[in-house]
VEXLOFI-804133 format. One record per residue (C-alpha): chain; residue in one letter; x, y, z. Coordinates in steps of 0.25 Angstrom, whole numbers. Layout:
# VEXLOFI-804133
 ch aa     u     v     w
  A  A     X     Y     Z
...
END
This chain:
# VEXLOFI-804133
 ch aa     u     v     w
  A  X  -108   -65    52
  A  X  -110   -49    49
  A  X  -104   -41    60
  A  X  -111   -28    58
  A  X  -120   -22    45
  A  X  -117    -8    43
  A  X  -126     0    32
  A  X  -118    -3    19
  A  X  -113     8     9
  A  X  -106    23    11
  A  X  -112    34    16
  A  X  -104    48    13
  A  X  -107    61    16
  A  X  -110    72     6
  A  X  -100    81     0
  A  X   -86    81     7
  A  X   -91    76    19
  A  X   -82    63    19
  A  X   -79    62    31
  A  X   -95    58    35
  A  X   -91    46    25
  A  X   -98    32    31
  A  X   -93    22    25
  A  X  -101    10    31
  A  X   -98    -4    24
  A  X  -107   -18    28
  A  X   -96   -26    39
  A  X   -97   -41    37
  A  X   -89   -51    43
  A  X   -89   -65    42
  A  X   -89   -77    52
  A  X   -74   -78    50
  A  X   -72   -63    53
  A  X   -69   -60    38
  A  X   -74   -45    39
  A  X   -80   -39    26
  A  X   -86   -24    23
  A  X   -98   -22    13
  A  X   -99   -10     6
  A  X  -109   -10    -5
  A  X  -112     2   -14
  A  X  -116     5   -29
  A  X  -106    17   -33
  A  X  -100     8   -42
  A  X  -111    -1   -48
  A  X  -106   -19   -48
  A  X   -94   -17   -44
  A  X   -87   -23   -29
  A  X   -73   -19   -24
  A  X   -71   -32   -14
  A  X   -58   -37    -6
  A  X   -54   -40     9
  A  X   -44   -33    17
  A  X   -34   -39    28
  A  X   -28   -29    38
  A  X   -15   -37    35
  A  X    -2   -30    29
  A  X    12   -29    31
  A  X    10   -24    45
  A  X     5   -39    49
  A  X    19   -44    45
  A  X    30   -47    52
  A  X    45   -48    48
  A  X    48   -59    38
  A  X    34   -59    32
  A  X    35   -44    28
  A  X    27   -43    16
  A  X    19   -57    16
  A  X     5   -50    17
  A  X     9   -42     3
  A  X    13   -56    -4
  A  X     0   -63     1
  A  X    -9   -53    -6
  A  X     0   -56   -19
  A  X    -2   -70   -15
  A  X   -17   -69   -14
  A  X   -18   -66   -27
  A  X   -14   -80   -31
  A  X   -27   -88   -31
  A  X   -31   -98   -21
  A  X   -31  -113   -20
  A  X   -42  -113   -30
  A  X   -39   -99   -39
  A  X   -26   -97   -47
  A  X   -23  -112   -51
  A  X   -29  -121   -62
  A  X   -24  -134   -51
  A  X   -28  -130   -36
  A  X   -24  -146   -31
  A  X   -11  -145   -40
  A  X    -7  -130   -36
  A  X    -7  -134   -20
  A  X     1  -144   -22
  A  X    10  -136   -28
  A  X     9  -126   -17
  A  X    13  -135    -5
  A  X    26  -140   -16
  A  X    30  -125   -16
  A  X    26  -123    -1
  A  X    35  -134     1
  A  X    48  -129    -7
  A  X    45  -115    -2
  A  X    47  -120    16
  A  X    59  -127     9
  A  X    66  -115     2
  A  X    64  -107    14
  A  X    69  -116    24
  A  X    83  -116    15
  A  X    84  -101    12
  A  X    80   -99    29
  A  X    91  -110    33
  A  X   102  -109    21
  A  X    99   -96    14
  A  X    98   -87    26
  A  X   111   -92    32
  A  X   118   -87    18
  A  X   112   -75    19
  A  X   118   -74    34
  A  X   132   -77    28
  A  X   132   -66    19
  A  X   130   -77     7
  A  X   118   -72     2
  A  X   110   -58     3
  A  X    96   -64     2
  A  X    92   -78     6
  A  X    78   -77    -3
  A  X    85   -74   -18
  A  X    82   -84   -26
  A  X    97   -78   -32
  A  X   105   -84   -19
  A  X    99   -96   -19
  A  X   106  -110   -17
  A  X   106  -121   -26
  A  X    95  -129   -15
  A  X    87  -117   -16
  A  X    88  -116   -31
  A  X    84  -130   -32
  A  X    72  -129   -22
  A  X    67  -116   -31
  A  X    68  -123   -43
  A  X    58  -132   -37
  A  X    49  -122   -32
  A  X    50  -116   -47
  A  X    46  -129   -54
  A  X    32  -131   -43
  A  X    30  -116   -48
  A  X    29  -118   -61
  A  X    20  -130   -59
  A  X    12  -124   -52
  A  X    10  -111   -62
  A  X     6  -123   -73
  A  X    -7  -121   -65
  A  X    -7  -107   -59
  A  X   -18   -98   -64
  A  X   -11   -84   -63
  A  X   -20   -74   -59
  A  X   -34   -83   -57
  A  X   -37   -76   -44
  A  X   -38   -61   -52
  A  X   -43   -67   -66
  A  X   -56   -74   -59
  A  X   -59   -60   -55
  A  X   -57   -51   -67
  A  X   -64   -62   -74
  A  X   -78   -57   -65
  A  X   -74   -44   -67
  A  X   -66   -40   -56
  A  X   -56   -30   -55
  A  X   -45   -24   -46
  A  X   -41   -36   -39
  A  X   -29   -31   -29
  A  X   -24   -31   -16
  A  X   -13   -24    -7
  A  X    -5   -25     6
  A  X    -1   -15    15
  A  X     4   -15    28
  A  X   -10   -15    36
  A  X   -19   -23    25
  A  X   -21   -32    13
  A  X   -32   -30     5
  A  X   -37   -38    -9
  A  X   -48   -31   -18
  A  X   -55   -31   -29
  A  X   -67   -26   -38
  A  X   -77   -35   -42
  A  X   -91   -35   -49
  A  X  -103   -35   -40
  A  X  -108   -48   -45
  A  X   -92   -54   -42
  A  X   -93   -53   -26
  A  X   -95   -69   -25
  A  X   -82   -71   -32
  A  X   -74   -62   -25
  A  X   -79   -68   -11
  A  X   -72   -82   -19
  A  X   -62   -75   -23
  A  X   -57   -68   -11
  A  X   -62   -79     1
  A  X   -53   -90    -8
  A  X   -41   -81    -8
  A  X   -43   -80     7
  A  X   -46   -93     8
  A  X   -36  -102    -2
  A  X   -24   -92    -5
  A  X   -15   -99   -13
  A  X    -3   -93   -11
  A  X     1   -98   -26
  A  X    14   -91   -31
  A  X    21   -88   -19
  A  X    34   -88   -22
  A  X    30   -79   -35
  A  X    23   -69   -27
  A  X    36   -68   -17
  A  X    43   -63   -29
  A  X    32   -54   -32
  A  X    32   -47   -21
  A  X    47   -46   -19
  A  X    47   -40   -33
  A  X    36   -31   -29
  A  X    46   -26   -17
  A  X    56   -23   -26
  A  X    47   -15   -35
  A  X    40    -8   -27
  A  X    51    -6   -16
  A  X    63    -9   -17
  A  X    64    -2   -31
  A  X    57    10   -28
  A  X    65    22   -27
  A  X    63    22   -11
  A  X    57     9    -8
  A  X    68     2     1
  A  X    70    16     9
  A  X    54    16    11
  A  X    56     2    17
  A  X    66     6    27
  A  X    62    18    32
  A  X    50    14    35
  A  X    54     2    42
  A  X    61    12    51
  A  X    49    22    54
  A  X    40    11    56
  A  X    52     2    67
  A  X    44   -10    71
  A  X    31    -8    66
  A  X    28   -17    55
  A  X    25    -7    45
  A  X    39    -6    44
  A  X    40   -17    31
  A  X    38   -17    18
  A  X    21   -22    14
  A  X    30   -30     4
  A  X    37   -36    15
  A  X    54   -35    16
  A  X    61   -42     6
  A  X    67   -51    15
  A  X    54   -56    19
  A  X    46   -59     6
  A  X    54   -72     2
  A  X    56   -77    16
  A  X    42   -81    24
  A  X    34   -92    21
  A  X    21   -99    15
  A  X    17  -102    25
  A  X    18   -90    33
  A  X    10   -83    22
  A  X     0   -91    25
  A  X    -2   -89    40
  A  X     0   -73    36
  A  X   -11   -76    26
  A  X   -20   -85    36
  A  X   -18   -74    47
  A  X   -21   -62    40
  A  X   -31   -67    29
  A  X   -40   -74    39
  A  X   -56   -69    36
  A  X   -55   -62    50
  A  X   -43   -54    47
  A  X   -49   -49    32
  A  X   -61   -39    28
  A  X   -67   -40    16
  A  X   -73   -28     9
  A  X   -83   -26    -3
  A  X   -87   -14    -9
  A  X   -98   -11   -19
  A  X  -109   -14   -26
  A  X  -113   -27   -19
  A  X  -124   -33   -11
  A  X  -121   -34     5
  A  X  -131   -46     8
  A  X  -125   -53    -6
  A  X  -110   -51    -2
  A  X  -111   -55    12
  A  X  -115   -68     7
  A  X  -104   -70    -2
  A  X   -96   -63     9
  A  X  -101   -76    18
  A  X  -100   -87     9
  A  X   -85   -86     5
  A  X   -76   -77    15
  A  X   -85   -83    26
  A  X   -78   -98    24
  A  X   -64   -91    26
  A  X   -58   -96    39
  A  X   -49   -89    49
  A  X   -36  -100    50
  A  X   -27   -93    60
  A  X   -28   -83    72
  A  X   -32   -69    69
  A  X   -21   -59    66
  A  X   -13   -55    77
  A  X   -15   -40    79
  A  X    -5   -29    78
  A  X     5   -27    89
  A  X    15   -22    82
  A  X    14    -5    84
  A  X    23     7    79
  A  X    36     9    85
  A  X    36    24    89
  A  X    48    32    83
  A  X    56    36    93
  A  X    66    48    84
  A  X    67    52    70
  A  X    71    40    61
  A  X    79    47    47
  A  X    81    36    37
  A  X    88    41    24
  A  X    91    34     9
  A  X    94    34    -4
  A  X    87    30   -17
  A  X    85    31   -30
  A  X    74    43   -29
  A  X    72    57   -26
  A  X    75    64   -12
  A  X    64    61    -2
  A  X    60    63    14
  A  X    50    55    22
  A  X    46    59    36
  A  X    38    50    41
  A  X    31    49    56
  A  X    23    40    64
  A  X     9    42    62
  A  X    -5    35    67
  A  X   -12    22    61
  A  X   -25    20    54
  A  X   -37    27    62
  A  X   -28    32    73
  A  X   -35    45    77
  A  X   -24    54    70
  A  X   -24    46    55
  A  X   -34    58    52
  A  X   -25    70    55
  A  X   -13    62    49
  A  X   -19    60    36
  A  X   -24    75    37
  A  X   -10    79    39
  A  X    -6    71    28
  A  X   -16    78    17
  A  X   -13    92    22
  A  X     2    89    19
  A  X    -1    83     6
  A  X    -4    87    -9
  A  X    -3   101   -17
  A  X   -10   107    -7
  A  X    -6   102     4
  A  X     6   107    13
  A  X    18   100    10
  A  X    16   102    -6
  A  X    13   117    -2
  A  X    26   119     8
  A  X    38   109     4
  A  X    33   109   -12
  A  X    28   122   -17
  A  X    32   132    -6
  A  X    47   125    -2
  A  X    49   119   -13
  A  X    56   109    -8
  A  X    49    97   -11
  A  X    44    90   -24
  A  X    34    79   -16
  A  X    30    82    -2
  A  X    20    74     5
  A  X    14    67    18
  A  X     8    55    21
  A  X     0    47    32
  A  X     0    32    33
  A  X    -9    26    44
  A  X    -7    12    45
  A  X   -15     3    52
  A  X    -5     2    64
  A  X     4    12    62
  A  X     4    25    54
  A  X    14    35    49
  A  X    14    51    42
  A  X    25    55    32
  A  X    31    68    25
  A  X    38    64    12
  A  X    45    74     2
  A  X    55    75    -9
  A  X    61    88   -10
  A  X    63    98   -20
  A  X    76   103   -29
  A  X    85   106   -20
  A  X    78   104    -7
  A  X    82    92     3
  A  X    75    81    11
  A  X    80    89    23
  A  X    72   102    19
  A  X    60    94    15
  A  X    61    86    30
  A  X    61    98    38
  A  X    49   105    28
  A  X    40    94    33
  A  X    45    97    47
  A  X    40   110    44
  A  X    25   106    39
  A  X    24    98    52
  A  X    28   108    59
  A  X    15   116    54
  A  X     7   103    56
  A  X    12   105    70
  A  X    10   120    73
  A  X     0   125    63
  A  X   -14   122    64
  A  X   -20   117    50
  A  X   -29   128    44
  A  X   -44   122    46
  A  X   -45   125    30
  A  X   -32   117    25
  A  X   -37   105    36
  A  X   -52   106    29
  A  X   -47   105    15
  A  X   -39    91    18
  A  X   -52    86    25
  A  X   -59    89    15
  A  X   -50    83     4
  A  X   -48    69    12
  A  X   -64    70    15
  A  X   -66    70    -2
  A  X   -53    58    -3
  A  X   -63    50     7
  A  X   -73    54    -1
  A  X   -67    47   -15
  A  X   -62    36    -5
  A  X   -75    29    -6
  A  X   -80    33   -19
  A  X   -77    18   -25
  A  X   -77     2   -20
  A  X   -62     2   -21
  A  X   -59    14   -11
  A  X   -70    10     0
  A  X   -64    -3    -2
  A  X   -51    -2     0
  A  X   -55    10    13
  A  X   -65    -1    22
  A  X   -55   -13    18
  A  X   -43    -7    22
  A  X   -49     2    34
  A  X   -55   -11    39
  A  X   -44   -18    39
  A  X   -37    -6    49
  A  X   -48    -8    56
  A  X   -62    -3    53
  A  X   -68     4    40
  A  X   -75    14    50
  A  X   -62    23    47
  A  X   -68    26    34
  A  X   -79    32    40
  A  X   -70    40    52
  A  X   -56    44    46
  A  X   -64    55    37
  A  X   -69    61    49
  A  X   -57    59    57
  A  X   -49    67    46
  A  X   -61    79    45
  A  X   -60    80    61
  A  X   -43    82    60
  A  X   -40    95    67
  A  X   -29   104    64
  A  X   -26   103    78
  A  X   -27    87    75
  A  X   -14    90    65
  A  X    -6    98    73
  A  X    -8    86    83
  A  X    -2    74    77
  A  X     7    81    69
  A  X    12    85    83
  A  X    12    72    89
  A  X    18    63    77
  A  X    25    72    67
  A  X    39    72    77
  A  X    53    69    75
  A  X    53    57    84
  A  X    40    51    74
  A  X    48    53    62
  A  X    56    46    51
  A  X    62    51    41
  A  X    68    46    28
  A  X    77    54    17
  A  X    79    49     4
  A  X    90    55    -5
  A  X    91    50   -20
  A  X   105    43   -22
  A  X   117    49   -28
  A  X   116    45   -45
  A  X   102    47   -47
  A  X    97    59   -55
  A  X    92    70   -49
  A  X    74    72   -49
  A  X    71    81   -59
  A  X    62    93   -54
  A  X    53   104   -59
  A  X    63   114   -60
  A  X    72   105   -68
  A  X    59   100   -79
  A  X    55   118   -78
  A  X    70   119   -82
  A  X    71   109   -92
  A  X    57   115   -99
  A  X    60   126  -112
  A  X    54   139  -105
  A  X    41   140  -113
  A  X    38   125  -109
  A  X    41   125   -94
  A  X    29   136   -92
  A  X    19   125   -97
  A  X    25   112   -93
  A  X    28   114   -79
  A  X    12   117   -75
  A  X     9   104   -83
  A  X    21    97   -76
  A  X    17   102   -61
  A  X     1    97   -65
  A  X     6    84   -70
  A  X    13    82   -57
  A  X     3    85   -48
  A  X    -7    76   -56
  A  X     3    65   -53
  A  X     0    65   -39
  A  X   -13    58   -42
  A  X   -10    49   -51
  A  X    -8    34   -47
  A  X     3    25   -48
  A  X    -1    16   -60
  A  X    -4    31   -67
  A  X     9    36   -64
  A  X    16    24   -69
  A  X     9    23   -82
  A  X    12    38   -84
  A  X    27    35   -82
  A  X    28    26   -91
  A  X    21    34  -101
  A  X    30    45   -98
  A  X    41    34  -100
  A  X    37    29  -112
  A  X    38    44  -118
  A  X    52    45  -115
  A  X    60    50  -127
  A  X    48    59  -133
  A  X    45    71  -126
  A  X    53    83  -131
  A  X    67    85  -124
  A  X    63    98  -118
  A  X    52    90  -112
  A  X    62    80  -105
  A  X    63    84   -93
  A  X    50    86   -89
  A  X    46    73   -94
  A  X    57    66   -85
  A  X    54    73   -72
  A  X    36    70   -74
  A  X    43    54   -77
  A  X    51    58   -63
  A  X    39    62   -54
  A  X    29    50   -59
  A  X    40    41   -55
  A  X    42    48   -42
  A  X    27    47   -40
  A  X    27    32   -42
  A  X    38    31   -33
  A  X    29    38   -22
  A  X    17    31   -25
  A  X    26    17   -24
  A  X    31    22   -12
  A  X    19    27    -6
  A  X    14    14   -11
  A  X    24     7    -2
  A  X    24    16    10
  A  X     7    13    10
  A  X    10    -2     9
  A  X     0    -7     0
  A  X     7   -18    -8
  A  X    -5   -19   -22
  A  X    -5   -29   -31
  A  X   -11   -34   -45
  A  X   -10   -48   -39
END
């Protein structure tokens, strides 16, 4: 049943005029409530960027499930009753013999395992290592139904029938307020992808669970608990956020990912999964008319099997003082100031994010004060996360020679101060404007982007915000700024976190100390090449930055001595720049994976 026909494609306005953007996709939704957003267009000739999007994340969790919605989009990827195994009848029966040994396993380690973990026996009642011999014998037989049953797993089916068609890019990710699968596909390949996607909805098989389990938890240690600041991002923000559940990990707390059920993975996936609860969206070159009928004859038979999602009741504590958390790691010096802030399409997202940009890059007024003019700071930056329920703004630095995380706290105190008291000049406000209005711009230049913008603004609640936050953000007044930086930027809104690098690790090499290290006739032309080749870095992705390390690595031994230095402290900053990125990663909460 189609809800409502708008008039398909994307209509900007000339020039820089972004913010008149209309971005006015088809709405179709089906019987069973299964929404979907049409957007044809012909910038890029036969090609599709297709994929469904739930507003479910980490958010909808509660504890002892933490991290369950990340582990069923690793599970997703798995195949369905029919797709990932060469025996379907023979691969469920193994299913209910694993299911069976997995309520047994369970039920001891809840009843036996838990009450040595009490008695100070054992430190952790899910390792495999403190296991007792009736558990060692009951794993053994989960092994053995395992390895039966990987005689006639396909590995991979699900992503190989699609690269066969020419597909590409299949992916999805987690966060705290969505989970969302994509991938390109050839014009003529829409049919398949409607199979494809409505069988994964329809008949997950959950196949390799236990596998996945390990995955993730491996996952968690890689990309959090071995970072340099990984475990004290995690605390702290449990503490800023108190009861809200933005407080965990996306991954989920490690005590939680061995310890819930099959069983409640499947009313988490029945509950959030349902075709009432999910958007699809397709972008490209494609017929409308045709894809409503493929759209019809295989999402439409998907059935809603339990109640609809309870809605969110859970809302943000408010801070009532100053929380100060402090650590050590294995990592430079570092300060976090962080403050409540609004969520998605509350009226003040525009100034915040506004607030954000004026603060940020080589223009901008942090780089400007605690960097060049100070020189206090090697990195300074801020940041604004609006969330769909909740939201928060943060300061970060890390200081500079001899300068303290003290000196760099009370220098952002003082660039608040001007936020506060000094009116934005109207030609420093107009520049930012313009610069976001040209970033809107490039947003929905390909399929990819505008997918990704309606799918994800959809599931917060409506894609209309494409078409308002430009002009939300070019109507921000200075008199907006000095407002809510007024009204949130206080002491009894604030946490604060101070990192200090432990005693025994060596010292972060600095600028001064590769100028020093330089023969005089060669610092006078390195150091220019040395400052371009770190700003450039600012813009280079993650992968780039890790395959540049490694080549850097790989060259280890060959540069000439005088050179040593120099090469040690660029190897320095692109693993402090992964570090960030891996971090920021984290903090963002959008768990990616290559299946």
């Amino acid at each position: 049943m189609r809800k409502s026909l708008a008039v398909a494609g994307m209509m900007l306005a000339t020039g820089t005029s972004a913010f008149g953007q209309q971005v006015e996709p088809i709405e179709y939704t089906l019987d069973n409530g299964m929404k979907f957003l049409l957007l044809p267009r012909d910038e890029q000739p036969n090609i599709i960027t297709a994929g469904w999007i739930s507003p479910v994340g980490s958010v909808n969790e509660r504890p002892g499930i933490t991290g369950v919605s990340h582990l069923l989009e690793h599970l997703l990827f798995k195949g369905t009753d029919a797709i990932g195994t060469s025996d379907p009848e023979l691969d469920e029966q193994y299913r209910e013999q694993l299911t069976e040994i997995r309520e047994k396993m369970r039920a001891y380690t809840l009843d036996v395992q838990y009450d040595r973990m009490m008695k100070g026996e054992i430190d952790n009642p899910w390792d495999p290592a403190n296991d007792t011999d009736e558990l060692r014998a009951m794993r053994a037989e989960m092994t053995a139904i395992q390895d039966k049953q990987a005689e006639i797993t396909i590995k991979n089916e699900f992503d190989s029938i699609y690269t066969s068609n020419g597909a590409s890019g299949m992916n999805a990710g987690t966060s705290n307020d969505f989970t969302v699968f994509y991938i390109n596909i050839p014009s003529n390949k829409l049919e398949l992808w409607a199979w494809m996607e409505s069988d994964r909805l329809d008949n997950p098989s959950m196949r390799e669970l236990d596998a996945e389990r390990f995955v993730v938890i491996e996952e968690r240690r890689q990309r959090l608990e071995a970072t340099a600041t990984g475990k004290l991002d995690e605390q702290f923000d449990s503490m800023f956020w108190v009861a809200s559940p933005y407080g965990w990990p996306v991954i989920g707390w490690m005590s939680d990912l061995m310890a819930y059920t099959e069983d409640e993975i499947y009313q988490y996936f029945e509950t959030y999964y349902q075709p009432a609860n999910l958007t699809g969206v397709i972008v490209g070159d494609f017929d409308p008319a045709e894809a409503e009928q493929v759209i019809e004859s295989y999402f439409g038979r998907l059935e809603n099997k339990r109640a609809a999602p309870a809605p969110m009741v859970t809302h943000t504590v408010p801070l009532l003082g100053e929380v100060r958390f402090t650590g050590e790691c294995d990592c430079q010096d570092q300060v976090e100031v962080r403050y409540r802030s609004v969520p998605f399409g509350h009226p003040d997202e525009a100034v915040f994010d506004v607030m954000a940009d004026l603060l940020n890059g080589r223009t901008g007024r942090l780089y400007k004060s605690l960097v060049e003019e100070k020189e206090i700071a090697t990195r300074a930056r801020a940041s604004n996360q609006s969330n769909h329920f909740a939201g928060s703004f943060s300061f970060s630095g890390v200081p500079k020679g001899r300068a303290e995380l003290v000196d760099l706290e009370a220098a952002w105190y003082d660039e608040l101060e001007r936020l506060k008291t000094e009116p934005v000049g109207e030609r420093e406000l107009q520049k930012i404007k313009n610069q976001k209005a040209a970033d809107t711009f490039r947003g929905l230049e390909d399929n990819s982007s505008l997918f990704f913008q309606l799918a994800i603004t959809e599931a917060f609640g409506g894609y209309e915000y494409l078409n308002e936050m430009p002009k939300r953000v070019q109507a921000v007044t200075s008199e907006d700024i000095m407002r809510v930086a007024n009204k949130y930027f206080n002491e009894h809104n604030r946490a604060v976190a101070l990192y200090t690098r432990k005693g025994g690790v060596k010292p972060l090499l600095t600028l001064e100390d590769v100028k020093a290290s330089l023969p005089e006739d060669m610092a006078g032309m390195l150091m220019p090449q040395i400052e371009m080749q770190l700003e450039q870095m600012s813009s280079l992705g993650l992968e780039e930055l890790k395959s540049g390390l490694e080549e850097m690595k790989s060259m280890d031994g060959q540069y000439p001595p005088q050179l040593a230095t120099a090469m040690e402290y660029m190897k320095q900053q692109v693993e402090l720049r992964i570090q960030e990125l891996e971090s920021a990663g984290e903090s963002n909460a959008t768990e990616g994976d290559d299946q």
